[in-house]
Backbone bond lengths (Angstrom), bond angles and torsions (degrees), N, CA, C in turn:
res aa  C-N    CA-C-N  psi(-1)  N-CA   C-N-CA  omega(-1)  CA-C   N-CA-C  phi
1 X - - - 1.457 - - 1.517 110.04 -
2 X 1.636 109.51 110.96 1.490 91.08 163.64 1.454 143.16 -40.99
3 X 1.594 132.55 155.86 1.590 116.79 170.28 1.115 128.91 -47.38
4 X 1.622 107.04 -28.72 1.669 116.73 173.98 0.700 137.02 -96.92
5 X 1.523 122.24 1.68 1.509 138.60 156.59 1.524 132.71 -68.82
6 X 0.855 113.88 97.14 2.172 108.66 170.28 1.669 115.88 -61.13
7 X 1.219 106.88 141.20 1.572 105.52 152.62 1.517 119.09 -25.80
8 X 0.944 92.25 -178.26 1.477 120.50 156.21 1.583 130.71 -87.34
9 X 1.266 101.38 -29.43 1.356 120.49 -168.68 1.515 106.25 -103.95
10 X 1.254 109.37 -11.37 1.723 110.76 176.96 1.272 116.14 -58.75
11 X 1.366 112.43 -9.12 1.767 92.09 175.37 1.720 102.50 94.63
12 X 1.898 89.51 163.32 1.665 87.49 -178.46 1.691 120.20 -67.75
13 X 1.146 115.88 151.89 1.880 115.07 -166.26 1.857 86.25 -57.54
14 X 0.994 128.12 -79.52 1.522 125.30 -152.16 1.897 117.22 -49.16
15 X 1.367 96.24 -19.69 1.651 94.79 156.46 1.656 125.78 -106.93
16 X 1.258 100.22 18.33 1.904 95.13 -178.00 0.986 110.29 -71.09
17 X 1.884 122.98 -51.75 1.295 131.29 -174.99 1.582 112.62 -44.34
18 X 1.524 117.25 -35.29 1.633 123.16 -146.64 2.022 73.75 -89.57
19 X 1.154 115.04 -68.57 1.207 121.26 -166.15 1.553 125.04 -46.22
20 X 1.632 104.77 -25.68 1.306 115.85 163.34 1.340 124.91 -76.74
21 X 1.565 115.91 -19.54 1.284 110.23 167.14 1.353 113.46 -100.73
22 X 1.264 117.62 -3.08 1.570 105.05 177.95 1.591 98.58 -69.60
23 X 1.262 104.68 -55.10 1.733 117.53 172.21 1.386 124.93 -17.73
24 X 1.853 120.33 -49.79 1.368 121.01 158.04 1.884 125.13 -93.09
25 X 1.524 99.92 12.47 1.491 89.20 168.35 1.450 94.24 -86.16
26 X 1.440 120.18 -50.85 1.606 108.19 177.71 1.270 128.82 -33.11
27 X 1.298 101.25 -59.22 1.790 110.05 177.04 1.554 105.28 -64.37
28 X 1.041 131.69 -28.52 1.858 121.48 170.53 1.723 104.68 -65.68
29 X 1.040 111.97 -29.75 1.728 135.93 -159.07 1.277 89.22 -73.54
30 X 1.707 124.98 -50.05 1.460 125.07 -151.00 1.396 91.78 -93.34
31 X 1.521 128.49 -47.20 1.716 128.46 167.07 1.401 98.51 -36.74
32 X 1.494 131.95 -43.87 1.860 104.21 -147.99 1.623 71.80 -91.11
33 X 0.953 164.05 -25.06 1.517 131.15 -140.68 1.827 88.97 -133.48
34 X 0.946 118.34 14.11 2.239 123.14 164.74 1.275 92.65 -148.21
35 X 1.295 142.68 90.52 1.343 128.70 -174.24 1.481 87.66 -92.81
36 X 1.282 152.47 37.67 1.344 133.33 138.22 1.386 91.14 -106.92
37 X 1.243 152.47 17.02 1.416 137.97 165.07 1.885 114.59 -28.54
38 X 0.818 124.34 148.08 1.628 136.61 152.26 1.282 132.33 -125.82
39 X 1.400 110.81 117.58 1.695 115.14 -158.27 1.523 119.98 -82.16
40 X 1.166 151.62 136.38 1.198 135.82 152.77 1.059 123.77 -88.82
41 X 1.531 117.65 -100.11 1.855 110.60 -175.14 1.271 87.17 -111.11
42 X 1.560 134.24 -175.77 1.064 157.14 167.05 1.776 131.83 -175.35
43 X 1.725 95.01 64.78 1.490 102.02 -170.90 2.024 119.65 -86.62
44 X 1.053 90.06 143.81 2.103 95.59 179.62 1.900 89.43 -38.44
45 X 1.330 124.37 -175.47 1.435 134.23 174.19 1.836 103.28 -172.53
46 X 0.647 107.78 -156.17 1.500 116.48 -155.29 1.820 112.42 -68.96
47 X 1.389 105.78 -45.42 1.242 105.48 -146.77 2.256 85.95 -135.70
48 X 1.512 96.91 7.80 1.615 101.97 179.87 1.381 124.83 164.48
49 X 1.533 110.88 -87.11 1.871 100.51 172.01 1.496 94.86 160.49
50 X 1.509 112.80 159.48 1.403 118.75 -166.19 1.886 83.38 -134.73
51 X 1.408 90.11 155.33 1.692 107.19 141.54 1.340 127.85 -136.73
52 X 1.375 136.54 143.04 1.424 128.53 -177.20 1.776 91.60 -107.80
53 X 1.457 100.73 148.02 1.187 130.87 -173.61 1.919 119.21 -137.92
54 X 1.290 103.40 134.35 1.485 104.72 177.82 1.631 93.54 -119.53
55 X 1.538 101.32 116.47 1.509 107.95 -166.79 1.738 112.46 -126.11
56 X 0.859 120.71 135.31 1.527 140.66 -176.79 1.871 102.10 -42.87
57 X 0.746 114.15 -36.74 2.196 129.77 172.52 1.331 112.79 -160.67
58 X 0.843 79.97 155.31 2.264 110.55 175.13 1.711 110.38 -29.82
59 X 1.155 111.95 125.45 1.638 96.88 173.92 1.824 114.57 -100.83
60 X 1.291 123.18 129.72 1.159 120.73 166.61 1.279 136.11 -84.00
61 X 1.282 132.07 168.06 1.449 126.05 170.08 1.664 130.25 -42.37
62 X 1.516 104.08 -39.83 1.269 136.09 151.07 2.106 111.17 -39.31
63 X 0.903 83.57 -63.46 1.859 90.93 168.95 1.450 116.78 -59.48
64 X 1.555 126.91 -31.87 1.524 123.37 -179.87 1.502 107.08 -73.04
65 X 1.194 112.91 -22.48 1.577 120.84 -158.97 1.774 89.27 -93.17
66 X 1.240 113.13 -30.50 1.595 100.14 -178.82 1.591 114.42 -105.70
67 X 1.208 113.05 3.97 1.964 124.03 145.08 0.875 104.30 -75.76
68 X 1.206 140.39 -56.03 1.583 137.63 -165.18 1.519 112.82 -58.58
69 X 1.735 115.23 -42.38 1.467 121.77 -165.36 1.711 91.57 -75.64
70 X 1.664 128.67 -45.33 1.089 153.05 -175.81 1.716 108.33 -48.79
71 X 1.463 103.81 -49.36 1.387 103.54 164.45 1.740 131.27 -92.32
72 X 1.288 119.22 1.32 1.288 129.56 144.05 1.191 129.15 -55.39
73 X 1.513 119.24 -31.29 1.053 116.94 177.89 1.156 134.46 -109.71
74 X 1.800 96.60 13.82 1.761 118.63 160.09 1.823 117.31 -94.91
75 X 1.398 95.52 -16.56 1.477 124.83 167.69 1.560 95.60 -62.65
76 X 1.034 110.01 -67.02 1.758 118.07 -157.69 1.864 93.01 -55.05
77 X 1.388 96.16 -49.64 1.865 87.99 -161.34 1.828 102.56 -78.40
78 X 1.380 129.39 39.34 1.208 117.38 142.98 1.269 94.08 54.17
79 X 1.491 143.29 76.88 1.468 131.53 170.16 1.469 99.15 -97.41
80 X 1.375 148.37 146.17 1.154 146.07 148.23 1.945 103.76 -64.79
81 X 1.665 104.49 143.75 1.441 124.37 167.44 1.401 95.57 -84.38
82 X 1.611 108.88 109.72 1.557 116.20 151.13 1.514 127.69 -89.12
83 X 1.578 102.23 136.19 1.564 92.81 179.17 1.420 101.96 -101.62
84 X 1.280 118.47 164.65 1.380 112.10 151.57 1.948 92.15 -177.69
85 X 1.308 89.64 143.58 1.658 125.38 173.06 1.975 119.93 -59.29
86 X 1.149 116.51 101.79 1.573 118.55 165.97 1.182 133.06 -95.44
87 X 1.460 134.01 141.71 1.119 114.01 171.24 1.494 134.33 -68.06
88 X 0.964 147.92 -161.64 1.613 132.15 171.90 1.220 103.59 -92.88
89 X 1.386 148.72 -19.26 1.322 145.66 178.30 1.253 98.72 -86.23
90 X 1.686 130.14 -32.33 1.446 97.90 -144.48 1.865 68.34 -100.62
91 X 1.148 143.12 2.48 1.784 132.25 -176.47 1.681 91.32 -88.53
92 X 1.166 113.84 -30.73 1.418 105.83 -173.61 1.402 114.59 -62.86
93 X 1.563 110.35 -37.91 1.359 112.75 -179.57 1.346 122.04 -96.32
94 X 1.808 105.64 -10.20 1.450 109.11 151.91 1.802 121.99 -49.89
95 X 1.354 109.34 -67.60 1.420 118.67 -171.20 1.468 103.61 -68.21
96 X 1.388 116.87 -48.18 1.672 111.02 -178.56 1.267 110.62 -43.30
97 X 1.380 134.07 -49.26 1.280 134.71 -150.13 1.387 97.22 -95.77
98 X 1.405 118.18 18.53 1.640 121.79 174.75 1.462 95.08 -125.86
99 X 1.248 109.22 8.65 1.859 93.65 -172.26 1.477 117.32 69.02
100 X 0.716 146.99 11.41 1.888 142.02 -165.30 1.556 81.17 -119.80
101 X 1.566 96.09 91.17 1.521 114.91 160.03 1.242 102.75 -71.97
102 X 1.483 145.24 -12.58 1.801 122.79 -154.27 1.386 95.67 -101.81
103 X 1.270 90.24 -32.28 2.031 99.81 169.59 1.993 107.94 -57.27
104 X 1.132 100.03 -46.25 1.551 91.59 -164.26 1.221 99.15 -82.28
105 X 1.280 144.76 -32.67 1.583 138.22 161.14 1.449 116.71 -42.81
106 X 1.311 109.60 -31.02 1.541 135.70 -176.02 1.445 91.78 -68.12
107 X 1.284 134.34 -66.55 1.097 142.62 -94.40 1.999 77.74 -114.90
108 X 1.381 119.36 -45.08 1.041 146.60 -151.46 1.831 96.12 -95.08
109 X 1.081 104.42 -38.81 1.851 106.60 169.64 1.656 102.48 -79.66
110 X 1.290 143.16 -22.44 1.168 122.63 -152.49 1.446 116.83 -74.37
111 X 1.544 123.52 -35.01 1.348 129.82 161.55 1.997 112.51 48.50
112 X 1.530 105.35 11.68 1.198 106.64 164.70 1.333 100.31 121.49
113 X 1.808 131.09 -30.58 1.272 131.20 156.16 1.240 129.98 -24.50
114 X 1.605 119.67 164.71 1.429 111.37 158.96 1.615 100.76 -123.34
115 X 1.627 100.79 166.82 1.210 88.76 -154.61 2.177 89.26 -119.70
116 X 1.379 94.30 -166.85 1.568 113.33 -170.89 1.585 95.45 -63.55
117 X 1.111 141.69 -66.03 1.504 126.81 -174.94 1.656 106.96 -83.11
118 X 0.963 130.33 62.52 1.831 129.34 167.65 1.479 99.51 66.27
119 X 1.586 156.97 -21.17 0.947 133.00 -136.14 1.467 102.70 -103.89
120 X 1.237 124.31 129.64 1.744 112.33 -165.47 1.816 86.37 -143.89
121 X 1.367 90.04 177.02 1.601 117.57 169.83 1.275 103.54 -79.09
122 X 1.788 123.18 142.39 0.794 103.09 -173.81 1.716 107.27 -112.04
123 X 1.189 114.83 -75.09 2.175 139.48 119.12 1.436 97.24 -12.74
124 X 1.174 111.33 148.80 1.444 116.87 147.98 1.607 110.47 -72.39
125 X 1.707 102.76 138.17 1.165 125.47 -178.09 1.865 110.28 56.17
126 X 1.540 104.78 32.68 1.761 85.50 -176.91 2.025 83.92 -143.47
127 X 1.811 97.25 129.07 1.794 71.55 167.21 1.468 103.11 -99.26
128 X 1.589 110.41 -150.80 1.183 136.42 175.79 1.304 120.18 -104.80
129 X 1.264 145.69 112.45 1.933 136.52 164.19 1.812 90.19 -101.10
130 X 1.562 89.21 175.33 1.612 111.44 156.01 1.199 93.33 -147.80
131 X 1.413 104.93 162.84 1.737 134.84 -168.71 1.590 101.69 -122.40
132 X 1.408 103.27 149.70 1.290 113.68 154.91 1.410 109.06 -169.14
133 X 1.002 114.47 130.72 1.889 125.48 167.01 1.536 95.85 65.42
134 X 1.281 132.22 21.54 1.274 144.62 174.41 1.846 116.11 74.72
135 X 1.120 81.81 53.84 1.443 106.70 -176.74 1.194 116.02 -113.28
136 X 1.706 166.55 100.36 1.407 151.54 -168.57 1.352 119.44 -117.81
137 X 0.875 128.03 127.54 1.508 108.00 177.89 2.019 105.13 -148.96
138 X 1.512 112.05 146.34 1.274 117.16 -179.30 2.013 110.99 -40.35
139 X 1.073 107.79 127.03 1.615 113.20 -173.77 1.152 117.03 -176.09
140 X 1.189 98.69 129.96 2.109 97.40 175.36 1.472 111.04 -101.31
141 X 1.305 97.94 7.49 1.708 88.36 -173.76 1.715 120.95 93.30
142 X 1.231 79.84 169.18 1.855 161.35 128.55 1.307 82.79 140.81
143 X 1.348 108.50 136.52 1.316 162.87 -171.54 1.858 119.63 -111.33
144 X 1.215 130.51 133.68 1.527 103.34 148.04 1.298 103.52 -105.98
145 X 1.674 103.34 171.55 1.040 143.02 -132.69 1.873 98.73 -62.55
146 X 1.476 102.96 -53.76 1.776 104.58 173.46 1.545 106.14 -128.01
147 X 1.187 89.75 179.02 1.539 92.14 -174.60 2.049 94.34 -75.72
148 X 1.453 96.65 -29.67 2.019 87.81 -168.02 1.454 94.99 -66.40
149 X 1.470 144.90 -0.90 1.639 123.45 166.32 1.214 98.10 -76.46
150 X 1.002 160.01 1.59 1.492 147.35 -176.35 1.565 109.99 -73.73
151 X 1.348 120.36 125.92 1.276 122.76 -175.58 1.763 123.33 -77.64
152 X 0.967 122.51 -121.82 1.319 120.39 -141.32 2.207 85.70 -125.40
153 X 0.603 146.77 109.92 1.578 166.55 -144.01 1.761 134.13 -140.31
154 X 1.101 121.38 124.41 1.159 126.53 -167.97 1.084 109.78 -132.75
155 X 1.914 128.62 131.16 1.600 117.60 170.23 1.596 106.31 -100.23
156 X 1.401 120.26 129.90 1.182 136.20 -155.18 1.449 111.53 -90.76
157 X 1.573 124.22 -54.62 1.432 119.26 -161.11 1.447 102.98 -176.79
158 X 1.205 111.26 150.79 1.460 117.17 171.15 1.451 108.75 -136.38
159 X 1.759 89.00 148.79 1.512 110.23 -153.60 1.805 108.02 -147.18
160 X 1.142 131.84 157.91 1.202 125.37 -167.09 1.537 79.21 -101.09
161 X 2.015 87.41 168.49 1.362 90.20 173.74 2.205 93.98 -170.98
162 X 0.864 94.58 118.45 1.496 97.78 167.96 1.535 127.40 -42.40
163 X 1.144 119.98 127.17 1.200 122.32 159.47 1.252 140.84 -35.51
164 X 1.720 141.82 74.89 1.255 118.83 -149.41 1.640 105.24 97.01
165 X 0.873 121.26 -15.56 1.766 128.16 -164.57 1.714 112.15 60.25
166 X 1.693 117.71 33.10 1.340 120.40 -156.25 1.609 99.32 -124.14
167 X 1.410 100.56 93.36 1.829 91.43 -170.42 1.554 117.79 -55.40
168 X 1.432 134.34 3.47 0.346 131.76 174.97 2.028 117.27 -88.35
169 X 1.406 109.04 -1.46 1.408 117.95 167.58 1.215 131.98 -83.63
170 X 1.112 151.52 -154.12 1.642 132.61 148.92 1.283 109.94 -75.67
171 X 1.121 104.19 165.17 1.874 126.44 167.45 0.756 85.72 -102.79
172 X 1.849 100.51 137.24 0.799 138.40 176.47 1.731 123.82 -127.00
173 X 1.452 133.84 141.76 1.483 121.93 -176.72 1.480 111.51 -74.30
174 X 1.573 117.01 129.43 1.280 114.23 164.17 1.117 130.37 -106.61
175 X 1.722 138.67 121.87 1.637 130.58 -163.70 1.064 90.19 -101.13
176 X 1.882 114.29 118.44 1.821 111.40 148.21 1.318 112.97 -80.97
177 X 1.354 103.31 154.85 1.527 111.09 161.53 1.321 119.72 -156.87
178 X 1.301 142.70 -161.16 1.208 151.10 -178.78 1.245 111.75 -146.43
179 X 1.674 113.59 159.09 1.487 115.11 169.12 1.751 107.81 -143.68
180 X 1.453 140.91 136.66 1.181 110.04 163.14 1.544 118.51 -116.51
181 X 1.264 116.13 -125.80 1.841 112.50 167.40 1.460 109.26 -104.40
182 X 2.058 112.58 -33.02 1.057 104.66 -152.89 1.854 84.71 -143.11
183 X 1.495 114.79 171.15 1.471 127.33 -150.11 1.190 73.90 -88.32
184 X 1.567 139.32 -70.56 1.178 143.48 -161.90 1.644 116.52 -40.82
185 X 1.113 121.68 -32.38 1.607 137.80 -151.90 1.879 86.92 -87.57
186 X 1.863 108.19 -48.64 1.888 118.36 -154.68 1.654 62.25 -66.10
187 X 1.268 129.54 -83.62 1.825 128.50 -122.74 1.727 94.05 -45.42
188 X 1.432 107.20 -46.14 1.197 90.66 -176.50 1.499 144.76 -69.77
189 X 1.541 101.35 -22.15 1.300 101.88 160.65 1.499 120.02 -55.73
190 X 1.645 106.91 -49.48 1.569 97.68 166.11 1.415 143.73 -63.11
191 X 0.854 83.77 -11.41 1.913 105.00 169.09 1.559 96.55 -62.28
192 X 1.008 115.03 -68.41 1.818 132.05 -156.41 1.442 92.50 -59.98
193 X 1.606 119.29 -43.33 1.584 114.30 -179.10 1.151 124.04 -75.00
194 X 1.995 119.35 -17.36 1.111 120.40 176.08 1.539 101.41 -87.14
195 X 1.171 134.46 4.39 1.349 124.07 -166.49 1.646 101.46 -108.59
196 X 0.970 107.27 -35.72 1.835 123.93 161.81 1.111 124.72 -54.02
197 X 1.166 100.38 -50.82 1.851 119.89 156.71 1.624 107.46 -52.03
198 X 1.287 115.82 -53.26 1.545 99.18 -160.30 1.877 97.35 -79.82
199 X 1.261 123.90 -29.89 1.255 140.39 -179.67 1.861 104.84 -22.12
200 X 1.569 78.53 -62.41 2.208 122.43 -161.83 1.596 73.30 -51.67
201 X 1.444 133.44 -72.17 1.688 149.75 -139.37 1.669 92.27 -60.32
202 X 1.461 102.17 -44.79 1.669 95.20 -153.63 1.435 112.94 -74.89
């Protein structure tokens, strides 16, 4: 896949950016409140965005509602998305020395690829992170501009999910969610899911 190419599954172009950053306020969200968390991929998808997580215990429904409040209030403080370029030694000893082995396996497969959540090589031998609220994680982007453009957001469900998609790796926790521009646009997606839902019941 070229660098400038999306999936298929990325969703419409004018919400990827919003959806890609809702994607790492969560995962900063899930660091401040599991600070041994371990991240895997976490790319936008069709209809919103996932993250995989290697987490210390089980997360409950109870837990989405306190990421969600957790990431409102990285929303509120307006963080700007920083980019900036690493080399592979000095990212290796960035993430190592944080523990986020999936990153340094990542980091160590990329060989110039791009990978399942946007994060690719960019330079030879140098990748890409972005920052926010002191949060970093492997990513090439597109980003908006702060975390306060991020629209109106919901965390949906959690689901296991293999490492690699290789059952033979660990399971790992995955948070869906959604984001849109406007309040009116989220209700309705949830509308459509509660109506699908009752569909499945009848």
């Amino acid at each position: 896949m070229a660098k400038t190419e999306r999936k298929a599954d990325h969703g419409h172009e004018a919400l990827y950016a919003l959806r890609h950053s809702t994607a790492h306020v969560m995962a900063g969200a899930v660091l401040e409140l599991f600070p041994g968390a371990k991240f895997g991929f976490g790319p936008p998808v069709q209809d919103g965005f996932y993250y995989d997580f290697d987490l210390p215990r089980p997360l409950t429904p109870d837990d989405l509602a306190m990421i969600e409040e957790k990431m409102r209030e990285v929303v509120k403080r307006d963080t700007p998305f920083v980019h900036r370029d690493m080399s592979v030694p000095e990212a290796l000893k960035f993430f190592g020395d944080r523990k986020q082995d999936y990153k340094v396996e990542q980091i160590q497969k990329l060989g110039g690829a791009d990978t399942e959540d946007g994060a690719g090589a960019g330079d030879a031998g140098r990748v890409s992170t972005y920052q926010h609220n002191g949060f970093v994680d492997l990513c090439k982007g597109p980003h908006v501009e702060k975390t306060g453009k991020i629209g109106p957001f919901k965390l949906l469900s959690i689901a296991g999910a293999y490492w690699r998609g290789n059952e033979n790796n660990k399971q790992l926790t995955r948070i869906y969610g959604t984001a849109f521009y406007s309040q009116a646009d989220l209700d309705a997606y949830l509308e459509r899911l509660e109506e699908a839902r009752r569909r499945e019941e009848d």
